[in-house]
N, C-alpha and C positions, 0 to 999 in steps of 0.2 A: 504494500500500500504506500504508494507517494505520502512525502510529508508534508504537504499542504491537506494534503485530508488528515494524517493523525492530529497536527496541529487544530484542523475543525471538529474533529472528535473530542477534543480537550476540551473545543470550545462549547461543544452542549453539553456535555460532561459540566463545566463550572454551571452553564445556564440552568440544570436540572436542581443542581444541589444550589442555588439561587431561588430556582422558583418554587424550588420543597422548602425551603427557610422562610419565603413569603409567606408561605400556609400556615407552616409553625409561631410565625411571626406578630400573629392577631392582631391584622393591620396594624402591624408599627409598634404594639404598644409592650410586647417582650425584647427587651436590649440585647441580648446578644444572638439571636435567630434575625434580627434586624439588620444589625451591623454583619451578618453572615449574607445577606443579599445584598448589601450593598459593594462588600468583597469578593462574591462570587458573579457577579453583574461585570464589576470591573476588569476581575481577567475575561468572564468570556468574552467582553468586546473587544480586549485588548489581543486574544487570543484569535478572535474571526478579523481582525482586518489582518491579518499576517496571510491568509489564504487570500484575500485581495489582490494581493500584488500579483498574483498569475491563473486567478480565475475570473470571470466576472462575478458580477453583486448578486445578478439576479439568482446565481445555480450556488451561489457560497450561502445567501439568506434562507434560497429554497432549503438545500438539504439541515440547514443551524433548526433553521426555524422548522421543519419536518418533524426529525432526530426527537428537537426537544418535546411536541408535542404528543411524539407516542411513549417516549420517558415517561412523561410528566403523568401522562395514562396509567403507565402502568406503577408507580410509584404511589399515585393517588388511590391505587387499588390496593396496591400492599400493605402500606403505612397507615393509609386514612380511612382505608373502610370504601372508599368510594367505586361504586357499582355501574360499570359498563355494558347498556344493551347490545342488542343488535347493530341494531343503527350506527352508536359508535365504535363499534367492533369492525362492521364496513368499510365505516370512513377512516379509521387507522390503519387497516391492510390496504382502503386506496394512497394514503401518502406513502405507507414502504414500498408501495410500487411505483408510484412517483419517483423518486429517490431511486428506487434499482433501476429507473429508466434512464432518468440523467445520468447515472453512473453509467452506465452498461453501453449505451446509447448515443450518447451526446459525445459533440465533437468540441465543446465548448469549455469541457474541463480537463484539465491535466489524466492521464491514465499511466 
């Protein structure tokens, strides 16, 4: 795997464990689950522009923003109890396939 995608895997990696701190966080009002998304926010953006430099915005944001979304899925199901039907059971296996498409597919990312 090229290292502009490990480095975007870091990068939803920080985003996941950001946006599971958010939840822990009770909008804002626990201090250090708080200050843990504000630390985990800052590497991954620091983290996703480093795959900038030699892919475009739109397939470095698709796959960040994909990744974290089916994490964040299943993470919410783990840790929080939170119950996925059907429907977003669909719309999850459609962004993995999203993503294995640009990957597999596209001539617009590094391989």
């Amino acid at each position: 795997m090229p290292t502009p995608y490990l480095i975007l895997l870091a990068a939803v990696a920080a985003e996941t464990i950001g946006t599971s701190a958010l939840q822990a966080s009770q909008q804002f009002t626990r201090l250090w689950p708080s200050l843990l998304v504000v630390l985990a926010y800052s590497v991954s953006f620091y983290l996703l522009s480093i795959p900038l430099k030699v892919m475009p915005v739109g397939i470095v944001y698709a796959i960040w923003s994909g990744l974290g979304i089916v994490f964040i899925a299943l993470i919410g199901f783990v840790l929080f109890g939170q119950r996925l039907d059907l429907p977003a059971l669909l719309g999850l296996t459609m962004i993995v396939g999203g993503i294995a498409v640009i990957h597999l597919f596209s001539g617009a990312n590094p391989h």
